[in-house]
C-alpha positions as CSV (number, residue, x, y, z in Angstrom):
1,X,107.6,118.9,52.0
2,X,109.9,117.4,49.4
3,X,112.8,120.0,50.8
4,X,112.0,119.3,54.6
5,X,111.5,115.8,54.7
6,X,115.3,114.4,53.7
7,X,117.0,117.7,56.0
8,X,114.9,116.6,58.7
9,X,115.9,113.1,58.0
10,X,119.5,114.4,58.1
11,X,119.1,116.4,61.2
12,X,118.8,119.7,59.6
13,X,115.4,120.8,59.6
14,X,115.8,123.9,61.7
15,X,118.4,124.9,59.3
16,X,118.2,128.8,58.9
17,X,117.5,129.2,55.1
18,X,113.9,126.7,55.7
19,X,111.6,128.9,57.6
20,X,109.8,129.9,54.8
21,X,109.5,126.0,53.6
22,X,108.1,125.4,56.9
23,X,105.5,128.5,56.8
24,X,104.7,126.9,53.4
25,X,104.1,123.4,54.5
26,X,101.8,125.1,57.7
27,X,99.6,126.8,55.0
28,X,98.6,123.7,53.3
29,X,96.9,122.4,56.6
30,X,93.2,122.5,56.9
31,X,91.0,123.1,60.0
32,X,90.9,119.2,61.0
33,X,94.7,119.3,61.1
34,X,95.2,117.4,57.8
35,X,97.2,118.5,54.3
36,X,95.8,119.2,51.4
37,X,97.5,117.6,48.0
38,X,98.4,120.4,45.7
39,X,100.0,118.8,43.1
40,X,100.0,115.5,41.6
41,X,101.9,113.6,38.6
42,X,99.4,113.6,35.6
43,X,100.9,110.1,34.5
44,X,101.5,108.3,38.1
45,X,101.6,104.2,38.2
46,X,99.0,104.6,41.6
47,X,97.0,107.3,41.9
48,X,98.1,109.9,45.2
49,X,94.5,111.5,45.6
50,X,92.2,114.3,44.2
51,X,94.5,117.6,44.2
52,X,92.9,120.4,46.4
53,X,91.7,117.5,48.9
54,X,92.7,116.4,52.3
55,X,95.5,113.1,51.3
56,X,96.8,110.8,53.9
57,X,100.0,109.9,52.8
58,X,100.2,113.9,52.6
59,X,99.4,114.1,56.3
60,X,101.3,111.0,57.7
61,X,104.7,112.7,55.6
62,X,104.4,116.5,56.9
63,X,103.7,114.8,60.3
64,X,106.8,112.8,60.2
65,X,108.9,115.7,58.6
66,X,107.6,117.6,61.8
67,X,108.4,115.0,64.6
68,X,111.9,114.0,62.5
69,X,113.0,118.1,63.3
70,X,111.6,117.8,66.7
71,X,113.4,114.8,67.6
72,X,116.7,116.3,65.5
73,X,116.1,119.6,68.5
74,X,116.1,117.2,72.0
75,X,119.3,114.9,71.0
């Protein structure tokens, strides 16, 4: 999600070399449609979650990355 989120902010994120970012970022979703941390800074000022675990801000990012590409397609 770090790659997709500042091309789709930029109006690239159907660019043709992401598709695998994007079959990456659909793997880390779990059955209730939320994403699972996977990694996390040992030393972080606040703490982002419990890695392996459903994570919010996680959820609300990828969710944004997907509706910035979407919106990016219909202009």
């Amino acid at each position: 999600m770090e790659i997709l989120y500042p091309f789709s902010k930029m109006g690239l994120g159907n660019h043709p070399r992401l598709p695998r970012a994007w079959q990456i970022l659909q793997s880390k979703k779990d059955a209730d449609v939320r994403y699972i941390l996977d990694n996390a800074p040992g030393q972080a000022l606040l703490k982002p979650g419990k890695r392996g675990e459903a994570n919010k801000r996680i959820t609300f990012y990828a969710m944004l990355t997907k509706k910035l590409c979407t919106t990016q397609e219909t202009a």
